[in-house]
C-alpha positions as CSV (number, residue, x, y, z in Angstrom):
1,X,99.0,76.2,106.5
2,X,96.3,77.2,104.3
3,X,96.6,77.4,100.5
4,X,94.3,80.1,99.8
5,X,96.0,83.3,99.2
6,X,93.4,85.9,100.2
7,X,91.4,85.3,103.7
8,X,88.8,86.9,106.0
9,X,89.8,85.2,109.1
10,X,88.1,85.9,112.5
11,X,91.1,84.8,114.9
12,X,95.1,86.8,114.8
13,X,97.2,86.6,111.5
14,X,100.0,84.6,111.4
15,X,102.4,86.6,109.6
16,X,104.4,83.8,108.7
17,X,101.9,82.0,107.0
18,X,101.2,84.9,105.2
19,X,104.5,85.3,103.8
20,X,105.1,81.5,102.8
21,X,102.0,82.0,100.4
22,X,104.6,84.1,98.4
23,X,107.3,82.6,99.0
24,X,109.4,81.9,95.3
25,X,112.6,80.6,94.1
26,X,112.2,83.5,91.6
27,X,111.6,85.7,94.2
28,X,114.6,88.2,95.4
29,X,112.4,90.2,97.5
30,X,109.4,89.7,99.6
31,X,108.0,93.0,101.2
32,X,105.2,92.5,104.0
33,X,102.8,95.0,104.8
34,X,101.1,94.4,108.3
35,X,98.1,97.1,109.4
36,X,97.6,97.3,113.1
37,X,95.3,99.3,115.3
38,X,96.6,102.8,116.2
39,X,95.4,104.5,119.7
40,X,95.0,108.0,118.5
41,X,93.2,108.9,115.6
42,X,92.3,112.4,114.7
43,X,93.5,113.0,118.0
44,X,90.8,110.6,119.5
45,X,91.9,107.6,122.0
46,X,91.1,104.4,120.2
47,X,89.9,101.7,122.9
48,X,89.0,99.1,120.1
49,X,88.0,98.4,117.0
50,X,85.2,96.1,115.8
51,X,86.3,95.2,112.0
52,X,83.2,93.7,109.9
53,X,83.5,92.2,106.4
54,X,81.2,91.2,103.3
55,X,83.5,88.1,103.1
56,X,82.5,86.5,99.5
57,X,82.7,89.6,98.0
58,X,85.8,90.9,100.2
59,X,87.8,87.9,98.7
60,X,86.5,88.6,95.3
61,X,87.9,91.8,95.3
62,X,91.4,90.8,97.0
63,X,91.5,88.7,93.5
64,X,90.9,91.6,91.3
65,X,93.5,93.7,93.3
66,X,95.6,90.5,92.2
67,X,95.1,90.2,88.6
68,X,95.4,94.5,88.6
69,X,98.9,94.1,90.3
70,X,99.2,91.2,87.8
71,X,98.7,93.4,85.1
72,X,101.2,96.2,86.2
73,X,103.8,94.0,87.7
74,X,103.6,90.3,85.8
75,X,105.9,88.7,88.2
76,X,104.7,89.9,91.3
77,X,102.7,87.2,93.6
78,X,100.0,88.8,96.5
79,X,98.8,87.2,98.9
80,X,96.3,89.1,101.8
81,X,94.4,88.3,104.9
82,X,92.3,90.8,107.0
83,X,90.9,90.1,110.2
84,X,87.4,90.8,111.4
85,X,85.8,90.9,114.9
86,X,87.0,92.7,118.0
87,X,90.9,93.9,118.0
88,X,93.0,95.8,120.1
89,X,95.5,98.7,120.1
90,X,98.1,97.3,118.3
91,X,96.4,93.7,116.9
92,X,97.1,92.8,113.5
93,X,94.3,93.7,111.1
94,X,95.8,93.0,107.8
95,X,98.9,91.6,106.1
96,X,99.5,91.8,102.8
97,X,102.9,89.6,101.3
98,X,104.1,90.4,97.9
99,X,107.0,88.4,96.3
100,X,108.7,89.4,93.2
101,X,111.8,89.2,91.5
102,X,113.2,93.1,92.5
103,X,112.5,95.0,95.5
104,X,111.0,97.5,93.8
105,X,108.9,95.6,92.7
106,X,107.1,94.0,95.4
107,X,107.1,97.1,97.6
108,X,105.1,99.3,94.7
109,X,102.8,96.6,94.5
110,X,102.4,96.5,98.1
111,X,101.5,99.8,98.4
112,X,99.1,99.8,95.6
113,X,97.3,96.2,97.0
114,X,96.8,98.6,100.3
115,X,95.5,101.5,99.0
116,X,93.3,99.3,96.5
117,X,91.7,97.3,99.7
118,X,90.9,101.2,101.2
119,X,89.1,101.5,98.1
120,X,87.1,98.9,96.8
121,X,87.0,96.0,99.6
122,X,84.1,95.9,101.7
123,X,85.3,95.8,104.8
124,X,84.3,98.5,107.9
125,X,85.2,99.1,110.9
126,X,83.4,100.5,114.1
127,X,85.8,102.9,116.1
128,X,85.7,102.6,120.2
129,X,86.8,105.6,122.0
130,X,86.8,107.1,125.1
131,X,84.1,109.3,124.7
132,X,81.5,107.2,122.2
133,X,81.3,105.2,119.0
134,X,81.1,105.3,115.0
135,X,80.9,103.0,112.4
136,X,83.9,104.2,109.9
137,X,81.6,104.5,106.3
138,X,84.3,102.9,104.0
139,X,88.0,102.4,104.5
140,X,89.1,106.1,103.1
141,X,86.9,107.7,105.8
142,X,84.6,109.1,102.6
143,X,81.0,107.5,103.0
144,X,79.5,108.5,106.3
145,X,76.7,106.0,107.0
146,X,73.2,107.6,107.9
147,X,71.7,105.0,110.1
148,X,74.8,105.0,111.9
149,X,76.1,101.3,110.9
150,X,76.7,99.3,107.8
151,X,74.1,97.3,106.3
152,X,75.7,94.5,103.4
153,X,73.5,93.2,100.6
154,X,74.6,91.0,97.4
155,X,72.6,93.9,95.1
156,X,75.2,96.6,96.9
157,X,77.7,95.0,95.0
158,X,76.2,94.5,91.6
159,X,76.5,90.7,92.2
């Protein structure tokens, strides 16, 4: 089992593993959160999707979606992997584990680690369906990009 809590893995999650990274004696709860690939969306058939990532920067902001849950929830612990590559319907994308002491707790930081990654992570993904193709702009659905895929530079990120 790996150590680090927050991955960019190119093979299926073990949701197990995942959850272990949490894992507490102080813990009472531990809430999972597992993203898969849907066949119908925006009443398009999904075939497949092709998930690319920006994977130094991708971690670096699973670690500040960390210390911000750390920040709202002190005793909260997060750990999250995304996959990239070629999925199917129904394959595993992400998994996010949150331990805490109350499960309240750990599922409001859940949720917020989720919609935080939809924000800020650069990660896309390239939707397959039955009738053509598209590059997703950014995980909310917001950016459209004009040349028709993403392009990933270290200057897009400030870094």
């Amino acid at each position: 089992m790996t150590t680090s809590l927050f991955e960019i893995i190119d093979k299926p999650i073990d949701v197990e593993e995942v959850r272990q990274k949490v894992t507490s004696r102080n813990a009472g709860a531990i809430t999972v959160f597992i993203g898969t690939v849907r066949e119908m969306t925006k009443e398009k058939k999904t075939l497949h999707l092709e998930y690319q990532a920006y994977p130094p920067m991708a971690i670096k902001m699973f670690e500040q979606i960390s210390k911000e849950i750390q920040e709202r929830w002190p005793e909260a612990k997060v750990a999250i992997t995304h996959r990239v590559g070629h999925l199917e319907i129904s394959d595993i994308a992400v998994v996010i584990a949150v331990s805490s002491p109350h499960r309240k707790m750990a599922y409001a930081a859940n949720e917020f680690a989720i919609d935080r990654i939809k924000q800020i992570v650069p990660i896309w993904k390239k939707e397959y369906w039955e009738d053509g193709t598209e590059w997703i702009g950014d995980q909310l659905e917001n950016v459209p990009y004009p040349k028709g895929n993403p392009t990933i530079s270290e200057e897009d990120f400030g870094d």
